[in-house]
C-alpha positions in Angstrom: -168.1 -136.6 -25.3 -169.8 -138.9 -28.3 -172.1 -141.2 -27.9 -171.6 -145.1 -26.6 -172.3 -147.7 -29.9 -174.3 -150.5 -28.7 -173.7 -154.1 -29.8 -177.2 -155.7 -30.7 -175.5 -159.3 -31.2 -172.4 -161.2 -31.8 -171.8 -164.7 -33.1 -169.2 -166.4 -33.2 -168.1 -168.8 -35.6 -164.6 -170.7 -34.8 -162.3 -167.7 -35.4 -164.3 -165.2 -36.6 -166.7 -162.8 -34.6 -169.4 -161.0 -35.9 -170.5 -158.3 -33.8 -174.1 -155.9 -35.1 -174.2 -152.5 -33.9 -177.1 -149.7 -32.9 -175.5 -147.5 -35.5 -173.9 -147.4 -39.2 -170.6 -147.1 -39.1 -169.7 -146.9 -42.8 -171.6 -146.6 -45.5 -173.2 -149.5 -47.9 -170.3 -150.2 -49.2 -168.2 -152.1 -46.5 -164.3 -151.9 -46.1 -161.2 -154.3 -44.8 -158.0 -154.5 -43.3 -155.6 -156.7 -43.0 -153.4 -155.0 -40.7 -153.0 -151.6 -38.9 -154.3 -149.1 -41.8 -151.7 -146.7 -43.2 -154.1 -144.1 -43.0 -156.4 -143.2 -39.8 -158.5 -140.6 -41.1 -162.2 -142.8 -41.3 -164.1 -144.1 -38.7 -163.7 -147.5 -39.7 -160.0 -147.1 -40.1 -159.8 -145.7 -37.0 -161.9 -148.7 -35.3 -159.8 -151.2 -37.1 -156.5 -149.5 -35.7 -157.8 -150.1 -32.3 -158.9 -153.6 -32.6 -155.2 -154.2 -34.2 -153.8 -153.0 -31.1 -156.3 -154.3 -28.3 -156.9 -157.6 -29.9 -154.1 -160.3 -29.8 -154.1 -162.9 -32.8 -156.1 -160.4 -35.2 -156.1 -161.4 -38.6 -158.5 -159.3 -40.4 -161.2 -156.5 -39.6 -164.1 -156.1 -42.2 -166.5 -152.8 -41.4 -169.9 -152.7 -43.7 -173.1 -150.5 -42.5 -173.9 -151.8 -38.4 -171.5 -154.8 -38.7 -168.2 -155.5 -37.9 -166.3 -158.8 -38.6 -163.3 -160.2 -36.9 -160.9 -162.9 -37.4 -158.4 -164.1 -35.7 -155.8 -167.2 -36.2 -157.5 -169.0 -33.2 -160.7 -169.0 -31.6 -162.1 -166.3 -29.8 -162.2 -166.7 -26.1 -164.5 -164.2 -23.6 -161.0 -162.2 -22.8 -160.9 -161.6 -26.6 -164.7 -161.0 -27.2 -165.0 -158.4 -24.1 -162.0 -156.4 -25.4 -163.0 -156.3 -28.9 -166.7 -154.8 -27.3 -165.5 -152.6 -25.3 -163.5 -151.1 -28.6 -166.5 -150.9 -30.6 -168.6 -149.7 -27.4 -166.1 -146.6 -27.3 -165.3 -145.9 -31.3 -166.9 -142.1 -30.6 -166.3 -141.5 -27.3 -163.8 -138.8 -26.7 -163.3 -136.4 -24.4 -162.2 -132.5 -25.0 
């Protein structure tokens, strides 16, 4: 069983949501997706996979160091914004 991420802050701005995490994800260099990635073998591709399938409307997932960018083609509501925390919340969480 991994560790929990915690979410330090998120603002919002129309559709897209920043959310700042307890914890590097990638490293300095920061990576995007535009849709379900191809490959699942990072964590970031493996955190933008399950935003793609938890979060309706997604548009785009950026990752860079403790930040993680969403937009979607409307606004986020609280539904959206609790889903996509509870996503990042559990990235390394696993059980054996």
């Amino acid at each position: 069983m991994g560790q929990q991420i915690e979410i330090t802050s998120v603002v919002t701005v129309d559709n897209v949501a920043l959310f700042e995490t307890d914890r590097s994800i990638t490293g300095q260099d920061g990576i995007g997706f535009d849709a379900i990635p191809e490959q699942v073998d990072t964590p970031p591709a493996q955190l933008a996979q399950r935003l793609f399938e938890a979060v309706a409307d997604l548009e785009r997932v950026y990752v860079a160091s403790n930040q993680v960018t969403a937009k979607r083609s409307g606004d986020w509501d609280e539904d959206g914004l609790a889903t996509a925390r509870s996503v990042i919340t559990d990235l390394f969480v696993f059980y054996a």
